[in-house]
Structures are given as C-alpha cells and as structure tokens.
C-alpha positions as CSV (number, residue, x, y, z in Angstrom):
1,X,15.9,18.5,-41.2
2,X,19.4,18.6,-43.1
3,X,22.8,20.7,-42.2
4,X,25.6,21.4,-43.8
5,X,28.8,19.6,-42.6
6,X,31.0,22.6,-44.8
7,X,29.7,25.8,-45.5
8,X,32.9,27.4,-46.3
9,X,33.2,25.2,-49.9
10,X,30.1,27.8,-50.8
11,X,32.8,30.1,-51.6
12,X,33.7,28.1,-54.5
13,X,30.5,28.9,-56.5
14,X,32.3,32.3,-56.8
15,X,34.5,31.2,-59.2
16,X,31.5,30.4,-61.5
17,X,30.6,34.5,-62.4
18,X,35.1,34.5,-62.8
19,X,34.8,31.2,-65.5
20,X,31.8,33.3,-67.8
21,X,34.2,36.6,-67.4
22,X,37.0,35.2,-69.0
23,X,34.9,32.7,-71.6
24,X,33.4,36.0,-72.9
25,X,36.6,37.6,-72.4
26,X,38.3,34.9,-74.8
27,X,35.1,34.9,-76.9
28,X,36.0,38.9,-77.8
29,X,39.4,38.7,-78.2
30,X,38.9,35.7,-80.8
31,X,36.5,37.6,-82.6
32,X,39.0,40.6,-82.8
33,X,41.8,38.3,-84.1
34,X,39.3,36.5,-86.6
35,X,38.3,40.0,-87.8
36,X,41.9,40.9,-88.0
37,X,43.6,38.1,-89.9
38,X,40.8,36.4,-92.2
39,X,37.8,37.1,-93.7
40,X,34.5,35.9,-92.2
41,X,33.2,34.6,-95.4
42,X,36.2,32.7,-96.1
43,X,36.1,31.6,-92.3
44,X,32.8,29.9,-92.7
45,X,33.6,28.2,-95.8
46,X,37.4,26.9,-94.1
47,X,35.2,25.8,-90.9
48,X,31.7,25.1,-91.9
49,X,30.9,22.4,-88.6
50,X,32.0,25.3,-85.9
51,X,29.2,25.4,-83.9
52,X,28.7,28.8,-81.7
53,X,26.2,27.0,-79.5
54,X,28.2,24.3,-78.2
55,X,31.1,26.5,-76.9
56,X,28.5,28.1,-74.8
57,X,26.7,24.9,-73.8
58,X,30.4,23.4,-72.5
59,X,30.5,26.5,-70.1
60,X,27.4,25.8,-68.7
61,X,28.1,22.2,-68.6
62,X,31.1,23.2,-66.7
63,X,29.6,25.9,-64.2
64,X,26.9,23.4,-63.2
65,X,29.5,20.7,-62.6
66,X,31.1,23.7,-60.2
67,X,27.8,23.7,-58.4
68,X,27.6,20.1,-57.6
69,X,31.2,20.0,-56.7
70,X,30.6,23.1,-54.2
71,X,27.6,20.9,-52.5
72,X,29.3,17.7,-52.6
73,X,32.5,19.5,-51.1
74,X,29.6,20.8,-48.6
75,X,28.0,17.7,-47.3
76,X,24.4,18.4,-47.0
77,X,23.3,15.8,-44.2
78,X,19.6,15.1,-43.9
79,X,18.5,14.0,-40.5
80,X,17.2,9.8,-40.6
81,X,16.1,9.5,-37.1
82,X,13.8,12.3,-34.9
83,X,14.0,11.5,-31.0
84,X,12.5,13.1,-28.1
85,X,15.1,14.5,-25.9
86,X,15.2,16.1,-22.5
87,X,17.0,19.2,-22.2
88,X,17.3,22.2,-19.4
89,X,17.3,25.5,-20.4
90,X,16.2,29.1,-20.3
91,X,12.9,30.1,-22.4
92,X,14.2,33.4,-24.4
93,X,11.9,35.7,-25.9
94,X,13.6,39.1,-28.0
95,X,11.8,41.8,-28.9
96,X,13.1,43.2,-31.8
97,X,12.1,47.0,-32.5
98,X,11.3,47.7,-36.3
99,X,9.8,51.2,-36.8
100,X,11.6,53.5,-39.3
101,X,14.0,55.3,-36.3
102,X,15.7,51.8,-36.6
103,X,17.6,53.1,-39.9
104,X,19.9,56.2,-38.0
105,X,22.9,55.1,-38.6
106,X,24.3,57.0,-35.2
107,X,26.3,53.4,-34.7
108,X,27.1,51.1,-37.3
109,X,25.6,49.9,-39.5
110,X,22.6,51.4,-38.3
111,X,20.3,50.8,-35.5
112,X,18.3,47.9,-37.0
113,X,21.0,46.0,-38.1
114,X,23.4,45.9,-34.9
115,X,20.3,44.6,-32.9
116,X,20.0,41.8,-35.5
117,X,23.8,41.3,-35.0
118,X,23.5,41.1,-31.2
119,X,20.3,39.0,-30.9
120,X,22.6,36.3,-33.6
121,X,25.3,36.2,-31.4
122,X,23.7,36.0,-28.2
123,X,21.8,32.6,-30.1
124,X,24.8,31.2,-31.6
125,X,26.1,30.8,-28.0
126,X,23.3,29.3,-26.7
127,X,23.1,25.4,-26.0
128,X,19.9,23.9,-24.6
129,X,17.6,26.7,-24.6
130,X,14.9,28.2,-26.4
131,X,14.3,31.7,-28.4
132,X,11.5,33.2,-29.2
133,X,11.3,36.4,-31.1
134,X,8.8,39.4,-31.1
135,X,8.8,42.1,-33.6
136,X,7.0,45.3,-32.9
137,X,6.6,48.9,-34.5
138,X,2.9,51.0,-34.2
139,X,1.9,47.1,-33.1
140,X,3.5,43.9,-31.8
141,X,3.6,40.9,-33.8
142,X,4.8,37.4,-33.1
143,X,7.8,36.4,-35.6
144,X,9.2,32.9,-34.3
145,X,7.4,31.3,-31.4
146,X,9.2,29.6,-28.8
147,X,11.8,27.2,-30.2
148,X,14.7,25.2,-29.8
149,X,15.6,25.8,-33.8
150,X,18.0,28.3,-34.0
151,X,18.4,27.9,-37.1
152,X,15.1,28.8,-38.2
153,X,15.2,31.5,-35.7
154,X,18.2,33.3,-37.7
155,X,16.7,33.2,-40.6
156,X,13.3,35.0,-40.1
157,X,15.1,37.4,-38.2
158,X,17.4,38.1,-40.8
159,X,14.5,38.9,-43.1
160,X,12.6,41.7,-40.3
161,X,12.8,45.0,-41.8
162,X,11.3,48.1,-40.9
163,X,8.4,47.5,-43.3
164,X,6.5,45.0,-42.0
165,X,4.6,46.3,-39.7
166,X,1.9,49.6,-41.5
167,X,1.5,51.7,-38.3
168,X,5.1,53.4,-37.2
169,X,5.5,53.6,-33.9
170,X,7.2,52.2,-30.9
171,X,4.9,50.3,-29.3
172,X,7.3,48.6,-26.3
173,X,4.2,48.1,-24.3
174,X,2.5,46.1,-27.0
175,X,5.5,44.1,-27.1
176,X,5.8,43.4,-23.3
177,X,2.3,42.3,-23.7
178,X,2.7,39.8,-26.3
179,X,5.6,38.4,-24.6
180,X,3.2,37.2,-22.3
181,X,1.5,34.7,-24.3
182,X,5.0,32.8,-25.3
183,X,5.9,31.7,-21.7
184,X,3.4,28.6,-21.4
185,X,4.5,26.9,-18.3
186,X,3.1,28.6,-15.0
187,X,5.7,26.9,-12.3
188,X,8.6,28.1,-14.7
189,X,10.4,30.5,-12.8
190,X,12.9,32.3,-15.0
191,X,11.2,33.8,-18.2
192,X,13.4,36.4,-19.9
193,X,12.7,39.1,-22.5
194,X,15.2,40.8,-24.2
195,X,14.2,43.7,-25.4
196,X,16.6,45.9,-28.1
197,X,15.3,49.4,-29.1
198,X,16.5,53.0,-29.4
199,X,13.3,53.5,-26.3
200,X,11.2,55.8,-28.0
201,X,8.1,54.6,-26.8
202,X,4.9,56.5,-28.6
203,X,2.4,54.6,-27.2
204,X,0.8,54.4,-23.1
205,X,0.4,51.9,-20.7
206,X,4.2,51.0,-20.7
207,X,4.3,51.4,-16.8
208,X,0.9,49.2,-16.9
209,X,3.0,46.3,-18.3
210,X,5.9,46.5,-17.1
211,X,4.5,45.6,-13.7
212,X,2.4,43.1,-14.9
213,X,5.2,41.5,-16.4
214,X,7.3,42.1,-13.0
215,X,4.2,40.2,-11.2
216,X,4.6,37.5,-13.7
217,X,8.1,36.6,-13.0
218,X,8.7,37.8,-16.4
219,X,13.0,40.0,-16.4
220,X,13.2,41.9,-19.1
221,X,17.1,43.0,-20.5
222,X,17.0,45.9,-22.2
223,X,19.5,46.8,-25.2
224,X,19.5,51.0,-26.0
225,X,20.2,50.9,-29.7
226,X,21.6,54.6,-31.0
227,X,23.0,57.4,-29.3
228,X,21.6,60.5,-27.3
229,X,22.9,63.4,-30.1
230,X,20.6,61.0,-32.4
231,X,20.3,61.3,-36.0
232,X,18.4,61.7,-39.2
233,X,16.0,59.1,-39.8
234,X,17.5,57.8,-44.2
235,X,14.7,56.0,-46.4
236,X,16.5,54.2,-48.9
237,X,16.0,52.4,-51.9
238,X,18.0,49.6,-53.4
239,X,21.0,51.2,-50.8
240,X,20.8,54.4,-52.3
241,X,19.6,57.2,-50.2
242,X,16.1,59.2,-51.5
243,X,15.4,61.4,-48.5
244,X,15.7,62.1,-44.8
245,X,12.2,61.3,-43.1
246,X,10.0,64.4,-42.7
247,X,7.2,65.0,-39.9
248,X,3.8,66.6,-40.9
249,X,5.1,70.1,-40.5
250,X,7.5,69.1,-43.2
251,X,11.2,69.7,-40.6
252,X,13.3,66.5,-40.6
253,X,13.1,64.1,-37.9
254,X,15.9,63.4,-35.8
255,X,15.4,60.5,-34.0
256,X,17.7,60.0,-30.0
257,X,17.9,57.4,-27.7
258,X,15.9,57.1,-25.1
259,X,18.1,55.3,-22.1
260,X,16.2,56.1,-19.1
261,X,12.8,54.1,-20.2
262,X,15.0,51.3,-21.2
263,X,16.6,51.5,-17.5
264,X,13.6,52.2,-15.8
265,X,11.7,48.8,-17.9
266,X,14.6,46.5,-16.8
267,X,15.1,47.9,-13.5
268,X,11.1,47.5,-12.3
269,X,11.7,43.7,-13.9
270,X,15.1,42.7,-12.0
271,X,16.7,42.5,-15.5
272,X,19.9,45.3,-16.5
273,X,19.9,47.5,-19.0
274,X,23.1,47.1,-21.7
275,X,24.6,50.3,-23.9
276,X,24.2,48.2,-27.9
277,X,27.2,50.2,-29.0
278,X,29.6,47.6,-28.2
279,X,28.0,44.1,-29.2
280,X,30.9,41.9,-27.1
281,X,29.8,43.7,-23.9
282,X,26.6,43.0,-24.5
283,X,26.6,39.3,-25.4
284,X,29.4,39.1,-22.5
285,X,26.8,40.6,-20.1
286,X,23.4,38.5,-21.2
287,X,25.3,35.2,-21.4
288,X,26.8,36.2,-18.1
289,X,22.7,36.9,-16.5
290,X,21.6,33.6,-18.2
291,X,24.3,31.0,-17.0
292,X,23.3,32.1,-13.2
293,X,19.3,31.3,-13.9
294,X,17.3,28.0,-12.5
295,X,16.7,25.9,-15.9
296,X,13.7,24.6,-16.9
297,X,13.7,20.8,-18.2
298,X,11.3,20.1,-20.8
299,X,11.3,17.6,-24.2
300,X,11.8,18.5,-27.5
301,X,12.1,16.9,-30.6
302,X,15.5,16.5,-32.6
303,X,17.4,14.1,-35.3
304,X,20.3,12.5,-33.9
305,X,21.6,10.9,-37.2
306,X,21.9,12.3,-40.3
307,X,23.0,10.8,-43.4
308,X,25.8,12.4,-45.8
309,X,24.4,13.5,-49.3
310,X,27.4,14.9,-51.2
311,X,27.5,11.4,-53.3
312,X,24.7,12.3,-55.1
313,X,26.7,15.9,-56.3
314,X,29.6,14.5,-56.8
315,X,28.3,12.2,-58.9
316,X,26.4,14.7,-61.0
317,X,29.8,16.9,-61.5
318,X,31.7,13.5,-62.8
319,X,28.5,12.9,-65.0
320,X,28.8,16.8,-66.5
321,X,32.6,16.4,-66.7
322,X,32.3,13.3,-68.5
323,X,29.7,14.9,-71.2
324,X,31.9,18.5,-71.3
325,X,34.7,15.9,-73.0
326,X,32.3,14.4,-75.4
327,X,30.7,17.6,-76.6
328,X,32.9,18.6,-79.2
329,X,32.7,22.2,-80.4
330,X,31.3,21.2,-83.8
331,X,27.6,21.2,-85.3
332,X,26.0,17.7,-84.6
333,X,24.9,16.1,-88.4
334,X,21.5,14.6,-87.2
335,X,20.6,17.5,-85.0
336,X,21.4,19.6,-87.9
337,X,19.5,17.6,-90.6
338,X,16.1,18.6,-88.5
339,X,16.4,21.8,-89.6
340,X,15.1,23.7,-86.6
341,X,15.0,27.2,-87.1
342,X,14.8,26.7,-90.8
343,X,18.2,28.0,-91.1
344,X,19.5,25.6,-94.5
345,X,16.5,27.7,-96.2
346,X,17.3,28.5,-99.3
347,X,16.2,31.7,-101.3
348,X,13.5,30.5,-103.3
C-alpha cells in the first residue's frame, strides 16, 4: 500500500515537454546562425571534439533529474504496518450503466461521464464505509467487489467504458440481481444500491427484482442520467466523431430518459430517485440518505504507518545533477578510440 503525501508537485513533470521545446528550439536557431556565419567544413575542422550526442544526453540527464525531483517533492509513502481495524459503516453498491445510449451528450459531458463524476464524489466523501461497484449493459457484471479501498474503487471506475460489455442493452434487472450477491451479512439491515442510468430498460423481469430486492432489505437510489428531448446516440474514435448510431432500419437512434422506471425502482425499494443534471444536489441528497442509516460494524484491514520515500528521488536528481556538470559537451577520447560505428573509416 503507498500514498502520495503531494500530488500537486506532479504538475512539475510538465515543465519536462517545455525544457525539449526550447533545447530543439535553441538547437535550430544555432544551426541557422552556424549556416549563416561560417562554413560547416571549416566548423568541424575549428571544433573537431563537439560532440552532438552529449548535448542531447545532458537534456535527458536533466528531464530525468525533473522526474525524481517531482516524486521526491511528492512523497510516495509506503504503508510498514497492516492492522485490523473496527469500523461502522454503510455497505454501498453502484450500478453503473454502460451501454452505447451512455455517450448522448444531452448534459455534459455526456451521460457516461457525469455518472462517473457523481459516483467519485459521492466516494470521496465517504469515511468508514464500503463501495462496491456493478457495471451492466445487455448483461451485469461485477467490477469492484465490496471494499473499503476507495482508491482502487476510483480507478477501475475510471477505466468503464461503454465497450466492455458485447451485448447492448440496458439490463437494470440483471444489475439488481447481481447486487444481491455483494451484501454478505444476513442481520445487516441497511444495504444500498445506487443505481445511475438514463432508465431504458430493454430487458424483463425488472418488476420481478425490484421486489425481491425490496424483500431483501435491499433501497436502491436511483440517478436519471440525460434528458426527456434525448439525443443522438455519437460513436467516436480517438474524440473525433465517425457517425451517429443507426438502428436496423438504418434511421438514427435517439436515445431519452426514462424517469418514471427510475422512480417507480426506488420508490417500491424506500430509496429516492435524484435528477443527475446537477451533481451537488445529488451528492447533497445521497450523503444526506446515508448519514441517517443504522451502521454496520465490521473489521477490515488497513496500514496505519507509512514510511516517506522521497529520499530515494531526491537523491537520484542530486546524482543526475551532479553527472549533467561533469558531462561536458565534447567527444570522450577512449569512447572514441573504440570506433563504434566505424565512423574514423577511412576510404580505402
């Protein structure tokens, strides 16, 4: 386990693509002037140890030492001592809609993306609970199983895109189901799913389990994602737009919210159904639900002392600034002697 004590220094590995810029940038405007005032022949025989190589080996030295100085300025911190720790809290499973209507872009940035955005801040302001996180599309499939890593729980659901699940769809059902399987306490009396889509649900039995999950003590808070006026459904590539997605009669699909299942799902469960357009409400509103629920005390497993690592960079930079000075920009004698690339070859 490691953190990072601060993340903002990662802005300083910036500067490296600014430091090549203007070496090639000085690298052009020397070769102009040398071109301008002297010949090149005459050049080589005035300055016969320059050495090309080493100018650009010194920039490297020197963007590398920028690296370790960004990390060092950082602080990794690895963890030294894992503990079992009692904590109280609510088990919290999102389901995270994926099929292709995800990419309308009726609110900003588009369907898929403000979910993602909602689900990060409702976690970021959670404390002693744990997340669990469903995606689902033509299927339902588990993507982070209940745990108290947020961490980890951000970064997979960063990287859920509307591809990775083969049948399209909106199977909500299927993800109701599934949500079923995460809660593994019977005597736990709150279990919440959170459940973010734009409620066009294509496949049956969603009245089925909803009530099953009602019976189970299972609320489920439903986030409508999109608008009713709706949109075109944009397949893009690399950002750039190829086509609007076409149904089998070939007429382009427009893809609108459907708020009434959503309402009708939370309000057979005891949860509330939330409008996605304005994240802040939303979080407000969840937060709001959770902080009034019983919470559950189990143990979990965490590092409560970590050990600072930025020596080890900064001591690599001071090592690479060190060497930068000592690398002069002429041709080294012995390494020119080998003769590596048979370049002292003379014209037999």
């Amino acid at each position: 386990m490691y953190q990072f004590e601060q993340p903002v220094y990662f802005y300083l590995l910036f500067a490296i693509p600014v430091v090549i810029f203007l070496f090639v940038l000085v690298l052009l405007w020397k070769r102009l002037v040398r071109r301008r005032f002297i010949d090149q022949d005459l050049l080589e025989k005035l300055s016969p140890d320059r050495s090309g190589f080493k100018q650009g080996f010194k920039i490297f030295v020197l963007c590398l030492a920028l690296v370790l100085m960004s990390f060092a300025l950082v602080n990794p911190k690895v963890g030294t001592r894992l503990e079992t720790v009692k904590r109280e809290g609510v088990d919290i499973v999102f389901a995270m809609d994926v099929s292709k209507s995800m990419l309308v872009e009726d609110i900003a940035p588009n369907r898929l993306e403000k979910g993602k955005q909602i689900i990060t801040q409702i976690i970021n302001n959670l404390t002693a609970d744990r997340v669990g996180i469903i995606g689902y599309a033509g299927s339902a499939f588990p993507q982070v199983p209940i745990t108290t890593d947020f961490s980890t729980a951000k970064l997979f659901l960063s990287a859920m895109h509307t591809d990775m699940v083969s049948s399209q769809g909106t199977a909500i059902a299927e993800a109701i189901k599934l949500s079923h399987t995460f809660f593994d306490d019977e005597d736990q009396k709150n279990r919440v799913v959170i459940l973010l889509s734009d409620g066009e649900d294509h496949e049956g039995n969603l009245s089925r389990w909803t009530k099953e999950a009602a019976d189970n003590g299972i609320r489920i808070y439903t986030v409508g994602l999109g608008t009713g006026e709706g949109g075109l459904i944009p397949i893009k590539q690399n950002g750039i737009l190829q086509y609007y997605l076409r149904d089998r009669d070939n007429n382009q699909v427009i893809s609108k919210m459907d708020a009434e299942t959503l309402r009708e799902i939370s309000k057979v469960t005891g949860g509330a159904y939330f409008d996605g357009s304005n994240t802040r409400e939303v979080v407000d509103g969840i937060l709001k639900s959770l902080s009034g629920m019983d919470k559950k005390e189990f143990e979990t497993k965490q590092f409560t002392d970590f050990k600072d690592q930025f020596q080890w960079f900064l001591g690599g930079a001071l090592f690479l600034l060190v060497l930068d000075v000592f690398v002069l920009e002429r041709k080294t004698g012995w390494i020119e002697r080998l003769n590596l690339f048979n370049q002292n070859k003379k014209d037999s």
